[in-house]
N, C-alpha and C positions, 0 to 999 in steps of 0.2 A: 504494500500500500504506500503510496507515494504519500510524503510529507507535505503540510501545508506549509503553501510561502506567505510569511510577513515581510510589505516593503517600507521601509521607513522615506519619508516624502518630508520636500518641504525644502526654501531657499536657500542658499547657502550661507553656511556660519552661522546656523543655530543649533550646529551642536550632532549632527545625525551620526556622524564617523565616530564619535567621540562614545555614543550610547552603543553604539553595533559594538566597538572593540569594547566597552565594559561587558557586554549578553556572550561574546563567543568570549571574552577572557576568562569568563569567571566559568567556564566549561569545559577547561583544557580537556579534561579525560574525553571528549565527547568529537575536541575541533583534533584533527592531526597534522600535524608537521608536517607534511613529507620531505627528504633530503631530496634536493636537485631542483625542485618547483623555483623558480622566480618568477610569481606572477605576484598582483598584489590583490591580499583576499578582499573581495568584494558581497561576500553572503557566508551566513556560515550555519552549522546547526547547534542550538541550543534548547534546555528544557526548561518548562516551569510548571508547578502546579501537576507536573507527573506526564506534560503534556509536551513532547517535542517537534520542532517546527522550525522550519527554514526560514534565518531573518535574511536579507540584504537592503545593503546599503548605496540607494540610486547615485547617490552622491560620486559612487565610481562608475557608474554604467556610462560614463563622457568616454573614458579612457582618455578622459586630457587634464591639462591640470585648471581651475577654475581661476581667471581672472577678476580679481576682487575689482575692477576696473571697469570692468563691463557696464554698458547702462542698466538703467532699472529697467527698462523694458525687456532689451533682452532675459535679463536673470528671471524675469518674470514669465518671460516665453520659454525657456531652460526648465523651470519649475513645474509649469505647466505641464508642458510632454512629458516630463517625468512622472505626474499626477497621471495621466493618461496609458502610460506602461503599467502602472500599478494598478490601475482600475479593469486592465484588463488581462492582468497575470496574474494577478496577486489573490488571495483567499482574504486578508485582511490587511488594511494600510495605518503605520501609524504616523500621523500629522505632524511633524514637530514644528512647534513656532519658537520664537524667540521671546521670552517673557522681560528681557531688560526693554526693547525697541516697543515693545506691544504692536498693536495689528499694524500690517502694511499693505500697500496695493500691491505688491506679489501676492502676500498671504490669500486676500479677500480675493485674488485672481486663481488661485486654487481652489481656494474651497468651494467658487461657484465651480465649477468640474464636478468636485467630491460630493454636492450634494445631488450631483445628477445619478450619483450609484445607486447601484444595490448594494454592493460591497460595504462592509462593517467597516469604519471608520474609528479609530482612537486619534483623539484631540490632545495632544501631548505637549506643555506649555514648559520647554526647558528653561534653565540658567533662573527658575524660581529658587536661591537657595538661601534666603531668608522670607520670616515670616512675612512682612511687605510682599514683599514679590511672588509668594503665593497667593497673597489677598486679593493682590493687583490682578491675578489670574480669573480673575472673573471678566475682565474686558471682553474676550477671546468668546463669552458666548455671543457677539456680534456676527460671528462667523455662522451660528447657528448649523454646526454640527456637534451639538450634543452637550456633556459636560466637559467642558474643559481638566485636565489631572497637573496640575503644576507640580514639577520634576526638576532636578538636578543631574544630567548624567555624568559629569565633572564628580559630585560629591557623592552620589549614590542616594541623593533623597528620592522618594516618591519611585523610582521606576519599579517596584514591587508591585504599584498600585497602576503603572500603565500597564506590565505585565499579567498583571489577573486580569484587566479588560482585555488583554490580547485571547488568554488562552478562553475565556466566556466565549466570544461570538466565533471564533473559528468551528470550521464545520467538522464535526462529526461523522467518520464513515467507518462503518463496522466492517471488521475484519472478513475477508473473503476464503471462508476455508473451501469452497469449492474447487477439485482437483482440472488443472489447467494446464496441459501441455503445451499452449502458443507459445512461440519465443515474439517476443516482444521487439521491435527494433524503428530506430529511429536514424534518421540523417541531420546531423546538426553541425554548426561551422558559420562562419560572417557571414553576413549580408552578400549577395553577386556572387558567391561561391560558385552557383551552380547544383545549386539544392533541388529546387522545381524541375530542371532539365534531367535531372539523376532519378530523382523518383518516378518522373513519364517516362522515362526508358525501360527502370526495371516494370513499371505497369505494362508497357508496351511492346514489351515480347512475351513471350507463351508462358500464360500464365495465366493461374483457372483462379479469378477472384470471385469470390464468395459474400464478401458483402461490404456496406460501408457502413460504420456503425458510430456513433456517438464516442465521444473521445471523456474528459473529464468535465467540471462545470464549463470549460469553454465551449465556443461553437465550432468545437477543432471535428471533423471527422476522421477517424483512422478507417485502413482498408487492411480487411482480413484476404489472406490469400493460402493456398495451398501449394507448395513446391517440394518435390520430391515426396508426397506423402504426411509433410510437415506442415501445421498449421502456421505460419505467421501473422503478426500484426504490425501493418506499419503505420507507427504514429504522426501523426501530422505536428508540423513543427512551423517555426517561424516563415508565413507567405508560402508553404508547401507547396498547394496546389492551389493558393486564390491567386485571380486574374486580377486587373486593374487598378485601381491609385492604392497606394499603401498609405495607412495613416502619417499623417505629419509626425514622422519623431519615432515612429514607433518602432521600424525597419532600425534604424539609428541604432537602436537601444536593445538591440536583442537578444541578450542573453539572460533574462527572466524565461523568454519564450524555450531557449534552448536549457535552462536548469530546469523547467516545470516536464519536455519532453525526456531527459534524463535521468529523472526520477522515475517516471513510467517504465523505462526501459529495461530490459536485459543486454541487450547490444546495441552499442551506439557505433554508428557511422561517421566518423570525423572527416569532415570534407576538405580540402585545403585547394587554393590554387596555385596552380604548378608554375604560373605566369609571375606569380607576386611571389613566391616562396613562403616560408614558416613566419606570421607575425604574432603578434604580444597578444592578438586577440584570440589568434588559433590553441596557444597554449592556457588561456585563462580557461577555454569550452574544453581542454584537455584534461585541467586540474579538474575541473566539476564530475567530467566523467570518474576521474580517480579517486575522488572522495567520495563517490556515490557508490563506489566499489562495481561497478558494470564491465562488462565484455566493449571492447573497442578494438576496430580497424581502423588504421588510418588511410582515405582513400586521397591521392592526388592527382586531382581532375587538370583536365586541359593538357594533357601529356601529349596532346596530338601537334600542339600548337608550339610546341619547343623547339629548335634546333637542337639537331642530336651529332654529336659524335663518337666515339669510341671509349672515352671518359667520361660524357653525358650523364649515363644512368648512374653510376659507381659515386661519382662525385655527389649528387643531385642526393642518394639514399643516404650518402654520410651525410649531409646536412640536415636530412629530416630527423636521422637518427639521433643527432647531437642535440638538438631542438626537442624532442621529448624523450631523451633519455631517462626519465623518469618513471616510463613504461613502457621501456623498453620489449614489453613483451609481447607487443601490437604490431601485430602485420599490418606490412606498407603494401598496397594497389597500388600503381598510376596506371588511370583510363582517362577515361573521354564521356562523355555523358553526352557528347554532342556527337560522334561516330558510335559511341555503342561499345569502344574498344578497351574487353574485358569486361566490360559492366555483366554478363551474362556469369562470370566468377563469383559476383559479391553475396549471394545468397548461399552459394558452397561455403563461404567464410564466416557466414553467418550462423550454421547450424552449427560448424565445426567449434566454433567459440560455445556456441549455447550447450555441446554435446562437453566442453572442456570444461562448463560452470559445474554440468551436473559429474562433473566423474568423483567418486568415491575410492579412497586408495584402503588397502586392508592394514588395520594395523601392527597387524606382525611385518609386512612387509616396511612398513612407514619406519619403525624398531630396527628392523633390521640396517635400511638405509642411515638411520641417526647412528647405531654402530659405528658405523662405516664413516661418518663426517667425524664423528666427535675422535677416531682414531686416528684420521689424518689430518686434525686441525683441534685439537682440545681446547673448548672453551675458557677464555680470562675472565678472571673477575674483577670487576668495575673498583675493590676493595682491597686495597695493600694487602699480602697476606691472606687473606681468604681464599679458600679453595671453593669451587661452583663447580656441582653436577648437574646433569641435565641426565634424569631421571627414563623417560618414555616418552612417548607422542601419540597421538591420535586425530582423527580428524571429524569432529564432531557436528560440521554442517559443510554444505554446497550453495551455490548459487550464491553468495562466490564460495571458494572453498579455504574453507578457516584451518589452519594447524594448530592446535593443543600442545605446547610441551611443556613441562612440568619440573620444576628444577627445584634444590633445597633454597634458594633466595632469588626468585627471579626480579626483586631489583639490580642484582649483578649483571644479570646479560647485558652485555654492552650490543646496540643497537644492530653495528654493523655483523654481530654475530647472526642475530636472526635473517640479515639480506644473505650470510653466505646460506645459511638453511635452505632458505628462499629459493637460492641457486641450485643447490644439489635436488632438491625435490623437482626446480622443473627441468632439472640435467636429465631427471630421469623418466619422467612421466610428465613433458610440456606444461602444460596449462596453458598452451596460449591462446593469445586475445586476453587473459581474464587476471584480474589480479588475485590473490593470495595473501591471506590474512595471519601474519606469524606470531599468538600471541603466546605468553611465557607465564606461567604460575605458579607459586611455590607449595612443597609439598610437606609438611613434618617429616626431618631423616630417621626410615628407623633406627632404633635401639638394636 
């Protein structure tokens, strides 16, 4: 079941980067690190009230840096579109205004937007962090959406109390234990990629679809299909398959669009072009699939359109590869969505990954394997002096598939020990496409 997104809205410098990095900091166990990522987090997951959900932070969806300089119009125009991504990705939006400035015509130029929703609205009146300027937080019902909550995300006042109104009006959707063999999959990647042109292709060769059904609360439709005997579902993602004007801002802004398709997913199709090479935006839609722990290929379209020489391809794959070496265990495509060349491959990669989520390893074999590493590489320990065993393994879930190992202090594992595991396990049994989850537990030594 895919995660509700909460987007935090509202003009700049009142505070929204400031609140997002307090909700994913105070979550570490929850937000992961990973070594190699350099992107900059823009959404992350946190809990509250028992309830977890995806917050982001519009504030980075520019991917540029904001000129404090700008007119007020513009910023107002900026704030707007961004009120407008949120109202149509987003499960709930939180408002933040500036409670030292009190209302401005930016503000009042969102909030007529916001009150055109459906969408649950929290009115979040920061930099209230004394008594005055919470009191003062009553201007803010001019806006007329709702009670205003005056907050500190600086001090940590009050945002317990925006967070209870977040987890209240988020929707509700019960657990689906009905047994479901589709692999899920989506094509996600920038804007002009080549998305729309890649999905008529695979619809437009032989291929027995079954239906088009309803996607999530949006007006997205996915398209069920059958290939090789295999149900799939392909998710509709940002402009998929609609024709004509695209909303003002909204194309811009798209990676609400592609984290809400990512979540759905079991395999995500990472589109890249081959004309522009790897950019900062291809690796951000990279990291999301990797926090969301999904199956990815990376396909790089427009391969028709290159000059090729002898060095060409070799050169071209060490670049992508250095570019997301972070998951590194994703097969690289270059086709054509516009010639067809290879695109008739992607659907064989696509099951092959979905058939690698679900593989199950035994764990005497798993034991045996760990033998065999910890002989020719004996675990250190993080602690002068201390000795660290690593005990047995197991592999306790799929989709993706998680390692168990068990050690007398598994604060000791030093990180990079669990990547060489990582190694030896897909030296021997791939996984690829999928990542792999290597966590460490400690066991009382017997007596």
């Amino acid at each position: 079941m895919a995660q509700s997104i909460v987007a935090i809205v509202g003009r700049p410098n009142v505070g929204k980067s400031t609140f997002f990095n307090r909700l994913i900091g105070e979550r570490r166990a929850i937000i992961e690190d990973v070594p190699g990522t350099t992107r900059d987090r823009l959404y992350g997951t946190t809990e509250w009230n028992g309830i977890e959900f995806t917050v982001v932070d519009t504030a980075g969806l520019l991917f540029e840096e904001e000129d404090p300089a700008l007119p007020l119009a513009e910023i107002a125009r900026r704030t707007r579109e961004q009120a407008e991504l949120a109202i149509n990705e987003a499960d709930a939006i939180i408002f933040m205004v500036d409670g030292r400035e009190g209302v401005t015509a930016a503000d009042s130029e969102v909030a007529e937007v916001l009150r055109r929703t459906s969408k649950p609205v929290i009115l979040a009146v920061n930099k209230a962090d004394s008594q005055e300027r919470a009191l003062n937080a009553v201007e803010f019902y001019e806006l007329s959406l709702g009670d205003p909550i005056p907050m500190s995300a600086y001090h940590s006042l009050g945002t317990g109390d925006v967070l209870d109104r977040v987890t209240e009006v988020l929707p509700y959707t019960p657990p689906d234990d009905t047994p479901d063999d589709r692999v899920r999959v989506t094509i996600v990647g920038r804007p002009n990629v080549g998305k729309s042109s890649l999905l008529n292709r695979i619809l437009g060769q032989e291929r027995s679809v079954v239906s088009s059904v309803p996607g999530t609360t949006r007006d997205s439709i996915d398209t069920d299909l059958v290939y090789k005997g295999q149900r799939i579902t392909l998710i509709d993602t940002a402009g998929i398959r609609r024709s004509g004007r695209v909303e003002r801002g909204i194309e811009k802004y798209s990676v609400l669009r592609a984290l809400r398709a990512i979540e759905r997913c079991d395999v995500a199709l990472l589109l890249i072009d081959a004309t522009e090479g790897v950019t900062a935006q291809d690796t951000h839609v990279a990291g999301m699939i990797l926090e969301a722990k999904k199956g990815v290929a990376i396909l790089v379209n427009k391969w028709d359109t290159i000059e090729k020489d002898n060095d060409t391809f070799n050169a071209y794959i060490d670049r992508v590869k250095e570019a997301f070496k972070f998951m590194d265990y994703a097969p690289i495509v270059f086709i054509s969505a516009l010639t067809g060349q290879r695109v008739n491959r992607i659907l064989d990669f696509v099951l092959e990954i979905a058939d690698e989520r679900r593989k199950r390893i035994p764990t005497s074999e798993l034991n045996e394997l760990l033998r065999a590493a910890v002989r020719d590489q004996p675990p250190m320990a993080m602690k002068k002096g201390a000795h660290l065993r690593i005990y047995y393994t197991t592999q306790p879930q799929i989709e993706p598939p998680v390692f168990l190992f068990f050690a007398n202090d598994a604060e000791m594992v030093h990180w990079s020990y669990g990547r060489y595991l990582e190694n030896r396990i897909r030296e021997r049994y791939n996984f690829g496409g999928t990542p792999i989850i290597i966590v460490f537990r400690s066991r009382e030594e017997k007596k």
